[in-house]
BARO-84145 format. One line per 10 residues: number of its first residue (from 1); their letters; for each residue x, y, z of C-alpha. Coordinates in steps of 0.5 Angstrom, whole numbers, plus 500, padded with zeros to 3 digits. Layout:
N
NUM> A> X,Y,Z | ...
% end
This chain:
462
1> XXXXXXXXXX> 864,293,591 | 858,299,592 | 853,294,595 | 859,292,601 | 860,298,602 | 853,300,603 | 852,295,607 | 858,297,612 | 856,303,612 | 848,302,614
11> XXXXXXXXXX> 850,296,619 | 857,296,621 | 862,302,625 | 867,300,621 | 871,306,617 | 873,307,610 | 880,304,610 | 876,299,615 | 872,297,609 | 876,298,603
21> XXXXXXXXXX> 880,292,607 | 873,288,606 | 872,290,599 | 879,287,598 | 878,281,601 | 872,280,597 | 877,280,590 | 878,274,593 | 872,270,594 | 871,268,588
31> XXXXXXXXXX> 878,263,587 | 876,261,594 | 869,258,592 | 873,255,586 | 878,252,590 | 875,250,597 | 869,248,592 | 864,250,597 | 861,257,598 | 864,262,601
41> XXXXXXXXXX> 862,269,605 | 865,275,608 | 861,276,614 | 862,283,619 | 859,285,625 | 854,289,627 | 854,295,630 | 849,293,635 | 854,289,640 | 850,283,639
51> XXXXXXXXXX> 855,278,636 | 850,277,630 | 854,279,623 | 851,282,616 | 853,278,610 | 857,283,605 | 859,279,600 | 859,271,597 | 861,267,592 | 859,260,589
61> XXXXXXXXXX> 863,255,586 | 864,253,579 | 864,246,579 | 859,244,585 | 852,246,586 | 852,252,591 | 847,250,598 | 843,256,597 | 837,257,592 | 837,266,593
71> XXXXXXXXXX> 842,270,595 | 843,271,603 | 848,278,602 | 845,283,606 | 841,277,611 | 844,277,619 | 848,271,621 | 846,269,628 | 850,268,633 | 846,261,635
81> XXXXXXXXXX> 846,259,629 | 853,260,626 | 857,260,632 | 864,258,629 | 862,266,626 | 861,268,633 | 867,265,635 | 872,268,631 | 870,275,631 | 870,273,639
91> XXXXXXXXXX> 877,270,640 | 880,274,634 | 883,266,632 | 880,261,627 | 875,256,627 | 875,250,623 | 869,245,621 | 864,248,626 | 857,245,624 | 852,252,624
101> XXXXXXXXXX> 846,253,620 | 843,258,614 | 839,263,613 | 834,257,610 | 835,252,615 | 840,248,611 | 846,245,616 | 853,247,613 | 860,245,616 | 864,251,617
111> XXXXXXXXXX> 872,255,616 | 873,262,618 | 878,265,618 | 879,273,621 | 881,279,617 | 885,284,619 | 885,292,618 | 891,294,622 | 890,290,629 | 882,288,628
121> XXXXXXXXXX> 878,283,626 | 873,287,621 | 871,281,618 | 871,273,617 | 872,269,611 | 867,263,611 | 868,257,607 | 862,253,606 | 860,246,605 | 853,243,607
131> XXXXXXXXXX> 854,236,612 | 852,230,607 | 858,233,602 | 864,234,607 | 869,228,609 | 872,230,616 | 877,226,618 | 875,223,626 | 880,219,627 | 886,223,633
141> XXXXXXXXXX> 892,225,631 | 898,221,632 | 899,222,640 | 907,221,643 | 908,214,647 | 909,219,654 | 902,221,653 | 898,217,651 | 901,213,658 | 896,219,661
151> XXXXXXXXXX> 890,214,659 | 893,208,662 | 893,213,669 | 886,213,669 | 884,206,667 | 880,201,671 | 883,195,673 | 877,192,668 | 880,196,663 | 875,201,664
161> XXXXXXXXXX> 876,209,664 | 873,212,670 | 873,219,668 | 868,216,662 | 862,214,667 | 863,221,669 | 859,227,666 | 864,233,666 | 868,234,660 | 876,233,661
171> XXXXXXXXXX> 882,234,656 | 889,234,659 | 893,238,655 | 900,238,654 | 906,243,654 | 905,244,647 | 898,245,648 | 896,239,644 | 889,235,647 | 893,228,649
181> XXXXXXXXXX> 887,226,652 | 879,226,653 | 874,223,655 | 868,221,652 | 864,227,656 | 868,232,653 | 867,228,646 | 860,230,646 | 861,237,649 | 866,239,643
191> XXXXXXXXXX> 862,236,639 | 855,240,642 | 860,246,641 | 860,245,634 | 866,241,632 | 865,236,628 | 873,233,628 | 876,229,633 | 879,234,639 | 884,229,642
201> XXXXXXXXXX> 891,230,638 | 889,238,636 | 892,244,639 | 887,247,645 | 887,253,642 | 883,251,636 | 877,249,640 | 877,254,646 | 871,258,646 | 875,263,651
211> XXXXXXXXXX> 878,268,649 | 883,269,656 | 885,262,654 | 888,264,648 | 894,268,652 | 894,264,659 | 900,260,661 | 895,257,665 | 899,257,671 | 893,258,676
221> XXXXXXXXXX> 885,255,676 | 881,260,671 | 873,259,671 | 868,261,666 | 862,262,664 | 861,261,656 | 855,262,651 | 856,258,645 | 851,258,640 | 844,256,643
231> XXXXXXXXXX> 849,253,649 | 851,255,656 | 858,252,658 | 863,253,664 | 870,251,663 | 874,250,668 | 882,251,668 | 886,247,673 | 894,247,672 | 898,240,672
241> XXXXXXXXXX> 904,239,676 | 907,233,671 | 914,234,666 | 908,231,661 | 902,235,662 | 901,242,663 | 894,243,665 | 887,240,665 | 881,243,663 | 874,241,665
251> XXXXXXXXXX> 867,242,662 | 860,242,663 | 855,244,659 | 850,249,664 | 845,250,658 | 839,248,662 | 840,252,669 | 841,257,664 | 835,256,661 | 831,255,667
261> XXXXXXXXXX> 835,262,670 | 832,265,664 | 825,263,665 | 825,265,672 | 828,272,670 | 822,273,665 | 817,271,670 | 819,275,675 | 819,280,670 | 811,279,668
271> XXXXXXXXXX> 810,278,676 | 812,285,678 | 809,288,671 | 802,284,673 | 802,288,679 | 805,294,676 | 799,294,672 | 795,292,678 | 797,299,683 | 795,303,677
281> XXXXXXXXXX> 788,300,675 | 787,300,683 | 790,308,683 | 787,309,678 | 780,307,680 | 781,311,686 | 782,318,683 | 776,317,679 | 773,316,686 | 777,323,689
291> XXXXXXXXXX> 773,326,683 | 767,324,685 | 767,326,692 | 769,333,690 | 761,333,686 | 758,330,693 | 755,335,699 | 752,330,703 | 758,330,708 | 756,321,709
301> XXXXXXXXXX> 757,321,702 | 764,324,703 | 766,320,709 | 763,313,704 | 767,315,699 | 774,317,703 | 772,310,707 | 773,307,700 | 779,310,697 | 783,308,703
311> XXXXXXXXXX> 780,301,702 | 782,301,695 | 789,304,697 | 790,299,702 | 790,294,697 | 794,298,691 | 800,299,697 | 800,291,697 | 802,292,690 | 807,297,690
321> XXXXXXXXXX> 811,294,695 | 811,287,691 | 813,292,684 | 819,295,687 | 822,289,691 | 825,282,688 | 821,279,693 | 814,275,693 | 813,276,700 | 811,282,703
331> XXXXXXXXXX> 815,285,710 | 809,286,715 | 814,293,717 | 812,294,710 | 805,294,710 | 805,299,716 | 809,304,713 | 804,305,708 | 798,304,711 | 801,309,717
341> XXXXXXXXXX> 802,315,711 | 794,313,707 | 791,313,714 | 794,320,715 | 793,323,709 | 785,322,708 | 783,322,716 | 789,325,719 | 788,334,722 | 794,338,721
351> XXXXXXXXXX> 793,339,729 | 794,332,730 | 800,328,732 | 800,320,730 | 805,316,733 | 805,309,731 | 810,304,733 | 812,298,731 | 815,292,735 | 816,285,734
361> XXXXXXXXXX> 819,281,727 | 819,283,720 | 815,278,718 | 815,275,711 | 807,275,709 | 805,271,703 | 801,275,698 | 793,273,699 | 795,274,707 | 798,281,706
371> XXXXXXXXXX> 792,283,702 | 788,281,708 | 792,284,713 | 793,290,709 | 784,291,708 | 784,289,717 | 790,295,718 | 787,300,715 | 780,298,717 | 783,299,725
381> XXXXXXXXXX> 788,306,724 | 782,309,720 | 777,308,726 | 782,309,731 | 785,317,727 | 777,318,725 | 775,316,733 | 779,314,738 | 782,322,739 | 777,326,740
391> XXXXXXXXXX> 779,332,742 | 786,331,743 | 792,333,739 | 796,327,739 | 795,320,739 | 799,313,739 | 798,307,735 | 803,300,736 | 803,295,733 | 806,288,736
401> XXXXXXXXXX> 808,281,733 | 809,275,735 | 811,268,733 | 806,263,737 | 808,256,733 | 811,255,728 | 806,256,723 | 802,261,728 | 803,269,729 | 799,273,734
411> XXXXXXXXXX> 798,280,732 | 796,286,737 | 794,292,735 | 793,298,741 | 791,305,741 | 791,309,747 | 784,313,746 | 777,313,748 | 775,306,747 | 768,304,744
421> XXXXXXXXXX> 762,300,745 | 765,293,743 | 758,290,742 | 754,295,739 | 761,297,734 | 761,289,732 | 753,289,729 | 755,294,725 | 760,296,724 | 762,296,717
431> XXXXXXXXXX> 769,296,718 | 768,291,722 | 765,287,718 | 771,287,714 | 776,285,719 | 772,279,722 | 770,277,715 | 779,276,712 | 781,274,719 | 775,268,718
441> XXXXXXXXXX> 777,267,711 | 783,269,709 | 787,270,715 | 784,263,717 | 785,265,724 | 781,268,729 | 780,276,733 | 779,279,740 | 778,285,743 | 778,289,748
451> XXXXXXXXXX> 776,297,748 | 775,302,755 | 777,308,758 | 784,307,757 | 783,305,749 | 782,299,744 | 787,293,744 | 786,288,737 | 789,281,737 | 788,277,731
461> XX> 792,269,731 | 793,267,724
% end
């Protein structure tokens, strides 16, 4: 009794009257074994909200072997693997010749019934037996005449069911809630559930794995998304308007969409931490470079090492923006944005105004081109504030994009400055270099320019 209470102290939030039902319950587990011939346990569950239980107490039986060679008191069942366990402290109801699997792998049939302290389910009784030693009987309870004419409903003129070449699992259920009809889909969904004895002529309730089932009068269409063990169901209610029938329920096994879904999740999740982990390498790298600008006093230098921190920076933003959105693609507003506040930031004057707009669609970007266009973005806002406005206290960048063809988009970038020497730049220019080289490259397009009097204009096709 000391151990089932240590026990319940440690891993459960059950109190001392709650625990001294389970101690009293256990005085019994000893004549149940015997009785059942079969092992038998008081599970409770754990405080985590799991769904997982703690085995507080176990008994084995007299007269046949037990299916354990140490003992599993202490040990946690899992919900995957004991799902008739999980079941009834989910529904509050009992469970009958449910497969599930120990704690050493062996495969067990279980009964589990609820024990109650006050209105809650503190714990379960669990009698065992493994699979090779039980008898279940599969044989359908006896169906009244009036019911089982459901099936000749649903008969083909060749005798065949058309509901057994379908996958969805159906049982019409009768005013009684006993199952009166199945098909062979729901057979196979049952006994995926866990069941192991025939469901036709069973009351629902007893294999119902949705506790809002329970208390339905089911009177109108009801659909849940249901886990299982290892398995993800959906179950469908739909009422029946016939004197015989009350409603019918579908089923449908959904574990792997599920399945899928879950992988899709953790790979989004590992994507968006590699380029978490990118921006802070990146970021990282630039602030050891802002360090060693501070030690430099050949003001060529500090310009270099500027030059290269906005590059770096340029690529990092690419990687924050894919961390804080679900997407995959990059919106090219995005892009601007972020370029726009670190092109300011490193060669902006307090006395200078830059106004940058932005017109045209919000272009989906795949990854490798955004980087591109982030490294072409920055390289063109850099000249622009560290050339294009000398003198003056204010300037105005725009951005335009177009949708050339259905595979084509025409950027065109614009300042409004001094415009330079298009020939003399493009020779040697390393900004430049850098732009021509990811167009040609990355980009897979190709770049024009203009520049004067009136200012500087960049197309870029890709």
């Amino acid at each position: 009794m000391e151990t089932i209470e240590k026990l319940c102290k440690e891993y459960t939030d059950l109190n001392q009257n709650e625990i001294k039902t389970i101690q009293n319950a256990a005085l019994s587990l000893g004549a149940m074994a015997n009785m059942f011939d079969a092992d038998a346990f008081i599970d409770c569950p754990l405080k985590d909200g799991s769904g997982d239980s703690i085995v507080v107490a176990e008994a084995k039986p007299i007269n046949n072997p037990s299916s354990y060679k140490r003992t599993v008191v202490g040990l946690v069942a899992t919900k995957e693997k004991e799902p008739a366990v999980y079941r009834t402290f989910n529904l509050s109801v009992p469970t009958k010749f449910m497969k599930a699997t120990t704690q050493e792998n062996a495969h067990v049939v279980q009964t589990v019934e609820p024990i109650y302290c006050m209105d809650r389910v503190v714990g379960v009784f669990i009698i065992e037996q493994r699979m090779e030693r039980i008898t279940v009987k599969n044989k359908a309870a006896r169906i009244p005449e009036k019911e089982s004419s459901i099936a000749n409903l649903l008969m083909e003129e060749d005798g065949t069911k058309f509901v057994d070449t379908i996958e969805e699992g159906i049982l019409f259920v009768d005013r009684n809630h006993n199952v009166v009809f199945r098909n062979k889909a729901a057979a196979k969904i049952c006994k995926r559930m866990g069941f192991i004895s025939e469901v036709l002529g069973r009351k629902y309730q007893d294999i119902c794995i949705v506790k809002d089932h329970l208390d339905s009068n089911f009177d109108k269409v009801s659909v849940h998304e249901v886990r299982l063990g290892n398995y993800f169901f959906n179950v469908k209610t739909v009422p029946v308007d016939r004197k015989d029938i009350s409603y019918m329920v579908l089923m449908n096994d959904i574990t792997s969409k599920k399945l899928q879904e879950q992988e899709l999740i953790l790979k989004s999740v590992a994507f968006k931490e590699m380029h978490h982990r990118v921006k802070n390498n990146l970021q990282t790298i630039a602030a050891l470079l802002r360090l060693q600008r501070n030690n430099v006093d050949s003001e060529a230098a500090v310009q270099a090492l500027n030059d290269t921190i906005s590059r770096i920076l340029a690529i990092s933003s690419t990687h924050e923006i894919l961390v804080e959105t679900d997407m995959e693609d990059i919106k090219l507003n995005d892009i601007v944005a972020s370029l726009k506040d670190n092109s300011i930031l490193y060669y902006g004057r307090d006395d200078f105004k830059l106004d940058v707009e932005y017109y045209g669609g919000d272009f989906d970007i795949k990854f490798e081109k955004a980087v591109a266009l982030a490294l072409i973005l920055n390289e063109l806002m850099q000249n622009s504030i560290k050339y294009a406005f000398g003198g003056r206290n204010s300037g105005k960048i725009v951005l335009m994009t177009f949708q050339r063809r259905a595979d084509d988009i025409e950027l065109v970038f614009m300042d409004d400055g001094c415009g330079f020497d298009v020939e003399k730049i493009k020779s040697g220019s390393m900004g430049w270099k850098i732009i021509n080289s990811m167009v040609k490259e990355k980009l897979k397009g190709h770049v024009s320019v203009k520049s004067g009097n009136c200012g500087t204009k960049v197309k870029i096709i890709f």
